[in-house]
GUDRENKOL-545961 format. One record per residue: residue number from 0; x, y, z of N, C-alpha, C in turn; residue in one letter. Coordinates in Angstrom, 3 decimals. Each point is the difference from the previous one (the first is absolute). Layout:
REM GUDRENKOL-545961
ATOM / NUM / X / Y / Z / X / Y / Z / X / Y / Z / A
...
***
This chain:
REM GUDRENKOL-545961
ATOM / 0 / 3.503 / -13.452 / 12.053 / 0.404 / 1.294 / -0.539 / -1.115 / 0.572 / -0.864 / X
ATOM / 1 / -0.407 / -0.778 / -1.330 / -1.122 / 0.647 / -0.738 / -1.372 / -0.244 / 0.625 / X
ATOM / 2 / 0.144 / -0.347 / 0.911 / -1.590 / -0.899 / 0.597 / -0.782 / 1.236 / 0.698 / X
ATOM / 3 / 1.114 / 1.082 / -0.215 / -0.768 / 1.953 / 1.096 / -0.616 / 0.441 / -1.243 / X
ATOM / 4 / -0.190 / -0.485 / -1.076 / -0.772 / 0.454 / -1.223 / -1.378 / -0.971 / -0.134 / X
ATOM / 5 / -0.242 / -0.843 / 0.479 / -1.308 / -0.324 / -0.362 / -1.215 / 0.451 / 0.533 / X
ATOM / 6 / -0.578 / 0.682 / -0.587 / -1.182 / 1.057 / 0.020 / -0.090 / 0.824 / 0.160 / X
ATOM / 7 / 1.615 / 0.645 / -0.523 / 0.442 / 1.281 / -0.235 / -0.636 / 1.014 / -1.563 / X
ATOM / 8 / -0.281 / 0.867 / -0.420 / -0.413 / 0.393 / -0.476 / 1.334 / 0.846 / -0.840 / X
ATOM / 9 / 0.042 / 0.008 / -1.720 / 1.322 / -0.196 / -0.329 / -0.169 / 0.820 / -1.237 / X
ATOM / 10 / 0.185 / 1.405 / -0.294 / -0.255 / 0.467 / -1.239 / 1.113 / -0.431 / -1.476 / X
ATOM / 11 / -0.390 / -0.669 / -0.818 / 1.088 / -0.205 / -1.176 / -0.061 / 1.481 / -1.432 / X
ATOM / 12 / 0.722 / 0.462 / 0.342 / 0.140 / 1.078 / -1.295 / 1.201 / -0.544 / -0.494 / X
ATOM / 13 / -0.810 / -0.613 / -1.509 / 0.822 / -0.460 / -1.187 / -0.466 / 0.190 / -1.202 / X
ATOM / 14 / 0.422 / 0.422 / -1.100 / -0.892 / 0.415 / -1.166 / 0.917 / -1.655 / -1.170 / X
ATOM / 15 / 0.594 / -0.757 / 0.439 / 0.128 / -1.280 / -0.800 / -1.011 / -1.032 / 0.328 / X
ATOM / 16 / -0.342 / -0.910 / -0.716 / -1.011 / -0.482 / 0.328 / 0.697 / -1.361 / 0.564 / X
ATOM / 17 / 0.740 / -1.105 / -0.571 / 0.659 / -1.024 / 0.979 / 0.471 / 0.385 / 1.206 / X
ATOM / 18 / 0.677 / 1.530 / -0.071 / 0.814 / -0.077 / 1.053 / -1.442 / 0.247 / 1.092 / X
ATOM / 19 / -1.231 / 0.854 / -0.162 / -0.257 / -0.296 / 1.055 / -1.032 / -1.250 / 0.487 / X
ATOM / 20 / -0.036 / -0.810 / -1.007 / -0.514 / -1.270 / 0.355 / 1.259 / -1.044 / 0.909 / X
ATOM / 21 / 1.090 / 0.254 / -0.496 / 0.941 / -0.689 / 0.600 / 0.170 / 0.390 / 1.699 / X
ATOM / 22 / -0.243 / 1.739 / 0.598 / -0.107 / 0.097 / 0.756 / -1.236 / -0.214 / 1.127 / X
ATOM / 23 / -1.522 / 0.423 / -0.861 / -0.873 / -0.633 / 0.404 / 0.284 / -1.239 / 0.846 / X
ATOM / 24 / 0.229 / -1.099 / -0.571 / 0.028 / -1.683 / 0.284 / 0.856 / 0.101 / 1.166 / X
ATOM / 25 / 0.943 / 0.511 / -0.021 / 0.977 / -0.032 / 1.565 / -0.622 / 0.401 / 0.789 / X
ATOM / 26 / -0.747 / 1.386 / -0.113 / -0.764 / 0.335 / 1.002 / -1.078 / -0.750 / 0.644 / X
ATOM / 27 / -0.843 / -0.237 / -1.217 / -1.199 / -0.980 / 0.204 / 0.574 / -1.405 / 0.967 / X
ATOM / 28 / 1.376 / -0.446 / -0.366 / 0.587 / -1.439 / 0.607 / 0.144 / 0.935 / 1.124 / X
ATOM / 29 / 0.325 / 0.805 / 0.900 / 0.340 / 0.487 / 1.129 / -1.382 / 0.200 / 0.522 / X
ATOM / 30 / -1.495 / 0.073 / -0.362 / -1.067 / 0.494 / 0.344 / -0.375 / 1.617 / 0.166 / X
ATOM / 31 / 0.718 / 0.580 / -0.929 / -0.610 / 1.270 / 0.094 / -0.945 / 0.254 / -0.772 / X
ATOM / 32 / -0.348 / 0.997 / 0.354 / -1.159 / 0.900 / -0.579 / 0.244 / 1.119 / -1.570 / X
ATOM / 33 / 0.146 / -0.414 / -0.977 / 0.891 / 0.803 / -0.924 / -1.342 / 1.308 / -0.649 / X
ATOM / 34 / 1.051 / 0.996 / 0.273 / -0.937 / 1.444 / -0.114 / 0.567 / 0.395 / -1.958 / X
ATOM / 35 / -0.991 / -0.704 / -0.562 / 0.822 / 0.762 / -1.549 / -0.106 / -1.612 / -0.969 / X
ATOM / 36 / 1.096 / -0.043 / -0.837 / 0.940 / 1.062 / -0.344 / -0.397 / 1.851 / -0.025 / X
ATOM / 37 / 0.680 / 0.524 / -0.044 / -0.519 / 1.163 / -0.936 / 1.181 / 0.421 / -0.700 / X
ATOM / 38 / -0.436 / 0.279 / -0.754 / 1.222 / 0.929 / -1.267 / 0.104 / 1.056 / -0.658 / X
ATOM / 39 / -0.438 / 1.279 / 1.264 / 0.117 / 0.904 / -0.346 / 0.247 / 0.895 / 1.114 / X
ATOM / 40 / 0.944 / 1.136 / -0.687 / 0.358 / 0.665 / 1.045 / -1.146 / 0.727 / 0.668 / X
ATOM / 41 / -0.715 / 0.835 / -0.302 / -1.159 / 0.718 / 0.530 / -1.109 / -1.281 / 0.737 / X
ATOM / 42 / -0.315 / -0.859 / -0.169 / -0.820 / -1.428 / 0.591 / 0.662 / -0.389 / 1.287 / X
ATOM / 43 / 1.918 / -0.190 / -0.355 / 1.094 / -0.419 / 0.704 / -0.542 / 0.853 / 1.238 / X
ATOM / 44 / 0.275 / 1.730 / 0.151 / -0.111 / 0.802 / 0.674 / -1.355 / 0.522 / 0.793 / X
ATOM / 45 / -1.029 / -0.748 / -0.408 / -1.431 / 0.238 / 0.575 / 0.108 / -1.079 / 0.716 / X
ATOM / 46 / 0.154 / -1.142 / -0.155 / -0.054 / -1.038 / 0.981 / 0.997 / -0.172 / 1.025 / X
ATOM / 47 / 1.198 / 0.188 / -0.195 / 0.674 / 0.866 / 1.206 / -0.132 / 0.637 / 0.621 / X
ATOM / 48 / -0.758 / 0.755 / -0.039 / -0.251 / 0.950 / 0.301 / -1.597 / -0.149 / 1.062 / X
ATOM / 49 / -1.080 / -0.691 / -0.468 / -1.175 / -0.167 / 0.774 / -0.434 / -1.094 / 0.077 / X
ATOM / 50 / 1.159 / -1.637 / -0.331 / -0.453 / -1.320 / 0.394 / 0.934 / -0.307 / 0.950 / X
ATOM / 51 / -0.640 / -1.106 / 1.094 / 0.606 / -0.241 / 0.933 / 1.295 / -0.779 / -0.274 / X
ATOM / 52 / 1.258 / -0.192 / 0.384 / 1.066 / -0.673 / -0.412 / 0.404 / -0.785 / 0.909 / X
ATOM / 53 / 0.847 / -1.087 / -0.518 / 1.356 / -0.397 / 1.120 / 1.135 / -0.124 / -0.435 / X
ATOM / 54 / 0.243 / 0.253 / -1.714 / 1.387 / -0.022 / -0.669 / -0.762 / 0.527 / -1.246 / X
ATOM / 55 / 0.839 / 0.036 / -0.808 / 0.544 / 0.300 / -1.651 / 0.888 / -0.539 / -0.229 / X
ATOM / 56 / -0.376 / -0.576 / -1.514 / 1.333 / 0.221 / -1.149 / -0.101 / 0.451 / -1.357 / X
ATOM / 57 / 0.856 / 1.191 / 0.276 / -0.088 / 0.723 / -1.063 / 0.989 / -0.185 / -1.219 / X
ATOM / 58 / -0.805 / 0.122 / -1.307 / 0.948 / -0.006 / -1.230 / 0.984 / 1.430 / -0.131 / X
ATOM / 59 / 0.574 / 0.253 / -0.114 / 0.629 / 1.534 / 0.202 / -0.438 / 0.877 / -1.543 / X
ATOM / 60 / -0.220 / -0.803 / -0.899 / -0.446 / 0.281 / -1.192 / -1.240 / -0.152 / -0.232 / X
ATOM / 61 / -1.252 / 0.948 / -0.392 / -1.256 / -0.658 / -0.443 / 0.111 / 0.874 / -0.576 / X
ATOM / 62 / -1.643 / -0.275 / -0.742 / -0.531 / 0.617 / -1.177 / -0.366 / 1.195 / 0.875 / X
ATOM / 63 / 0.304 / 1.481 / -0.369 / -0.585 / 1.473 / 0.657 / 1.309 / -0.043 / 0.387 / X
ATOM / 64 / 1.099 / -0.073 / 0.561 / 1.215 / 0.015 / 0.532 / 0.459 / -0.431 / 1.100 / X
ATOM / 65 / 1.255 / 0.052 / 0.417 / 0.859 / -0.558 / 1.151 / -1.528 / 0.241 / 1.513 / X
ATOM / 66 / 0.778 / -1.088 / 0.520 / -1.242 / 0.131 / 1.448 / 0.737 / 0.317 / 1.177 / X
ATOM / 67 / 0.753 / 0.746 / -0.312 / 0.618 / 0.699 / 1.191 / -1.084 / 0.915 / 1.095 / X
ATOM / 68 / -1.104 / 0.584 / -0.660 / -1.284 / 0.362 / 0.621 / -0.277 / -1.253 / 0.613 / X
ATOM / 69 / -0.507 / -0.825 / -0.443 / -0.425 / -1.099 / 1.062 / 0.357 / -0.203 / 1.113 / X
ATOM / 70 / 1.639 / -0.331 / -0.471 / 1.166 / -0.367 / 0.911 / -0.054 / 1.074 / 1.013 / X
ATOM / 71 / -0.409 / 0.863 / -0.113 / 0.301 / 1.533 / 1.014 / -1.166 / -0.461 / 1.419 / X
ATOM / 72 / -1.256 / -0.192 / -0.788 / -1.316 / 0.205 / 0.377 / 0.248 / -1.625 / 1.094 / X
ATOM / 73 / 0.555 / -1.237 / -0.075 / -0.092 / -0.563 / 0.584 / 0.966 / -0.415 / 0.746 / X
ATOM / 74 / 1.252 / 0.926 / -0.292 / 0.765 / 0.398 / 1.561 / -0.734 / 0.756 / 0.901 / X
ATOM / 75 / -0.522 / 1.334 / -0.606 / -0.837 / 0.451 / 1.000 / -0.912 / -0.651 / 1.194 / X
ATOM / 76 / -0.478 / -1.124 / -0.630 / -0.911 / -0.608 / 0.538 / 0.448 / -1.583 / 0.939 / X
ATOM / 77 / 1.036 / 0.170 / 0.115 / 1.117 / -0.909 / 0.448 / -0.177 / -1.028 / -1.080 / X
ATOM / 78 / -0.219 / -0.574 / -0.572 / -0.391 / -1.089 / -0.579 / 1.075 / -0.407 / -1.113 / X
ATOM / 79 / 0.574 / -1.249 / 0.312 / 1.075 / -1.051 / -0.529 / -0.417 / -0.214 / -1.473 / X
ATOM / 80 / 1.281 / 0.295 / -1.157 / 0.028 / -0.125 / -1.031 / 0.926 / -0.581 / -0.628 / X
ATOM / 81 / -0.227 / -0.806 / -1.302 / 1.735 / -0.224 / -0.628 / -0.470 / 0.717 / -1.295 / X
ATOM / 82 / 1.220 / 0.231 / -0.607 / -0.055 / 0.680 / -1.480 / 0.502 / -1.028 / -0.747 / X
ATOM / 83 / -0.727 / -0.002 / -1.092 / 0.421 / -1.264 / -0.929 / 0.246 / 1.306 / -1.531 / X
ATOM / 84 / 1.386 / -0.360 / 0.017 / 0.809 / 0.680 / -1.371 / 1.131 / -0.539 / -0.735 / X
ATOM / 85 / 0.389 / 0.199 / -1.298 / 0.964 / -0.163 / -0.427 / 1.209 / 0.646 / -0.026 / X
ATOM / 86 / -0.135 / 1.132 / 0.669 / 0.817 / 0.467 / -0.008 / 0.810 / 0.452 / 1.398 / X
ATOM / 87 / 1.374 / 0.784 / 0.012 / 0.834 / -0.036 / 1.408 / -0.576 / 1.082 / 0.480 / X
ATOM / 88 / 1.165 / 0.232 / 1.829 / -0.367 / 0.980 / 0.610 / -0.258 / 1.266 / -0.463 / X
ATOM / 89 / 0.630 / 0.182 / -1.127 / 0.228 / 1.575 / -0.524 / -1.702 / 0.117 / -0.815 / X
ATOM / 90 / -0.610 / -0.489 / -0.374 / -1.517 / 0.280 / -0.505 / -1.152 / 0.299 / 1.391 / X
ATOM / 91 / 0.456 / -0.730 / 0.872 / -0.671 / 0.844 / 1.346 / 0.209 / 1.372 / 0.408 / X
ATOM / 92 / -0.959 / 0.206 / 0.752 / 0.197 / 1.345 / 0.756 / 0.966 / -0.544 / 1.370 / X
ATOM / 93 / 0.877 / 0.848 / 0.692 / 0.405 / -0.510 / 0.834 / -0.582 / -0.349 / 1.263 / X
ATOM / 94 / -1.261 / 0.866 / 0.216 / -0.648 / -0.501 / 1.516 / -0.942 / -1.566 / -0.387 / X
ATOM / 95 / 0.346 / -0.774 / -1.453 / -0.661 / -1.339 / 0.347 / 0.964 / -0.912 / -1.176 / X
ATOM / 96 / 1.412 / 0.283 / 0.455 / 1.227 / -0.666 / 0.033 / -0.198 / -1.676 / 1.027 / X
ATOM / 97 / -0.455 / 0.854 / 1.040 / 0.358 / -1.104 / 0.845 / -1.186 / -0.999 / 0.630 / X
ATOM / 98 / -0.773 / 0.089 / -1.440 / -0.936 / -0.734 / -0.070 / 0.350 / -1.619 / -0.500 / X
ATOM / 99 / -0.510 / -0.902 / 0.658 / 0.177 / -1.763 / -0.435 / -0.365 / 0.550 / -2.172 / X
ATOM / 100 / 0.842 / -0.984 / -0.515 / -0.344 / 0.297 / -1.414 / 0.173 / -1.195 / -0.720 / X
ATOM / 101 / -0.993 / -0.632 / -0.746 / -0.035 / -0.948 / -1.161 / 0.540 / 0.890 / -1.251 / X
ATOM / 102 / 1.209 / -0.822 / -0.644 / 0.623 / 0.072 / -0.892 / -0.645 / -0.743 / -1.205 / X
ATOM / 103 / -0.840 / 0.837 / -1.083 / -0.575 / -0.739 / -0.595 / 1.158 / -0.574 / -1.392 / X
ATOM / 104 / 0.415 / -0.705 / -0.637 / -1.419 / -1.246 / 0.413 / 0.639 / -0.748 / 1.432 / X
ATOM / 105 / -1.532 / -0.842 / 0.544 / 0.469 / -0.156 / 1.467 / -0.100 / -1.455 / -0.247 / X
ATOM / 106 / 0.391 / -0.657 / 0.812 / -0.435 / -1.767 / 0.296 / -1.111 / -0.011 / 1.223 / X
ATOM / 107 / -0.541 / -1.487 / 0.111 / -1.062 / 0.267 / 0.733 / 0.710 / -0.076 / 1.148 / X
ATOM / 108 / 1.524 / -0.181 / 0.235 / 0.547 / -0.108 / 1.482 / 0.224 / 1.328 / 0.346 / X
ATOM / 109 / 0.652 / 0.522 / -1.067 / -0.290 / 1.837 / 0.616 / -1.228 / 0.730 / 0.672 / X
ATOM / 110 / -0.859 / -0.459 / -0.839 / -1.291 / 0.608 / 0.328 / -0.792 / -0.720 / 1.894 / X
ATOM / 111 / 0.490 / -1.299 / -0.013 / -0.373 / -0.780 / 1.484 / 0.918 / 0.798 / 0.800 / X
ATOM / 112 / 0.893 / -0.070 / -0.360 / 1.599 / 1.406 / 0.644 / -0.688 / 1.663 / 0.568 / X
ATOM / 113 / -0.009 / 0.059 / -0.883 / -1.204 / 1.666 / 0.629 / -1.713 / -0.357 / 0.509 / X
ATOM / 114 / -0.417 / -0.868 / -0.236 / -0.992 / 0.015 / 0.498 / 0.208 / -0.531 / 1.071 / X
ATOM / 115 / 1.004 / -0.981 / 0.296 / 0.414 / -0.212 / 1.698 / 0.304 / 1.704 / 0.609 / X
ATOM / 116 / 0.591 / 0.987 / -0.471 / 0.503 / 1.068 / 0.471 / -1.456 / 0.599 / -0.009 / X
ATOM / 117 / -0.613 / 0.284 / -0.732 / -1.461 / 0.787 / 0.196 / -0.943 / -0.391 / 1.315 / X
ATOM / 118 / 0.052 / -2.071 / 0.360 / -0.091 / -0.120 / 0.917 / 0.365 / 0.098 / 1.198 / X
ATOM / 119 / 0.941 / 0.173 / 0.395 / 0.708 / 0.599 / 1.088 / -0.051 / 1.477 / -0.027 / X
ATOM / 120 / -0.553 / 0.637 / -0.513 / -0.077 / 1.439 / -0.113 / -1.497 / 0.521 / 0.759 / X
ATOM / 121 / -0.700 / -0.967 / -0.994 / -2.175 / -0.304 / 0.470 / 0.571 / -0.500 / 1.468 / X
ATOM / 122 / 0.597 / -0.813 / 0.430 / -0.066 / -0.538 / 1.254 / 0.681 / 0.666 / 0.970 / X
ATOM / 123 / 1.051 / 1.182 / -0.403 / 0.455 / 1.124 / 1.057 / -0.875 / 1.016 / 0.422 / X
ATOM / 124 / -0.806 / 0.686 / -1.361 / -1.069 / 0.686 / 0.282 / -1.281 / -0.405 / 0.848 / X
ATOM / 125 / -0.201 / -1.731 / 0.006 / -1.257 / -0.021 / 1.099 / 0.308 / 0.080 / 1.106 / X
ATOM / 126 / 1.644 / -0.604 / 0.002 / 0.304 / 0.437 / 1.483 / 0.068 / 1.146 / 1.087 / X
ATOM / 127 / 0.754 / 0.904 / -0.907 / 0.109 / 1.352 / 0.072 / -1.580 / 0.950 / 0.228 / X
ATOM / 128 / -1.282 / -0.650 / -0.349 / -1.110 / 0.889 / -0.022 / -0.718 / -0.292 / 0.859 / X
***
């Protein structure tokens, strides 16, 4: 299941600093390629925007504001994301409701939980192209 992520290329927008070391290491244990951290919304949105991808996970909160821009910019671009927030459906916009979502705070089984889903997502898209 997570094994369609190794040498996948994986942007982390998180402006906490454990949390994104904690995510780092999963990734890194899966063999990806980790693009970041970054922790900022305007940084968030340039590299979305003109680095190559195969997922995201986005904090829904950073420093500059909500990354719902991000989130926009890499549906556009088909590209598989989870949102990592504390908070419920009602703080989303509704067109990324029905996005996979880490409930922060998360365990590291949650987080293997969506990153199995991000993989199967990277591995529909190579099929599909």
């Amino acid at each position: 299941m997570t094994s369609d992520m190794a040498g996948c290329r994986v942007l982390v927008v998180e402006d906490e600093t454990l949390i994104a070391l904690e995510i780092e290491s999963a990734l890194e244990a899966l063999g990806c390629k980790i693009i970041g951290p970054v922790s900022t919304l305007e940084r968030a949105l340039q590299v979305a925007t003109e680095t190559e991808l195969d997922a995201a996970i986005l904090d829904v909160s950073i420093r500059g504001g909500k990354i719902f821009p991000v989130a926009e910019q890499l549906r556009t671009r088909d590209i598989p994301f989870v949102l990592a927030s504390g908070y419920g459906d009602w703080a989303l916009p509704h067109t990324l409701q029905e996005r996979p979502r880490l409930t922060k705070p998360f365990t590291a089984a949650e987080l293997e939980e969506k990153l199995g889903i991000l993989g199967a997502e990277i591995a529909r898209r190579k099929r599909d192209a």
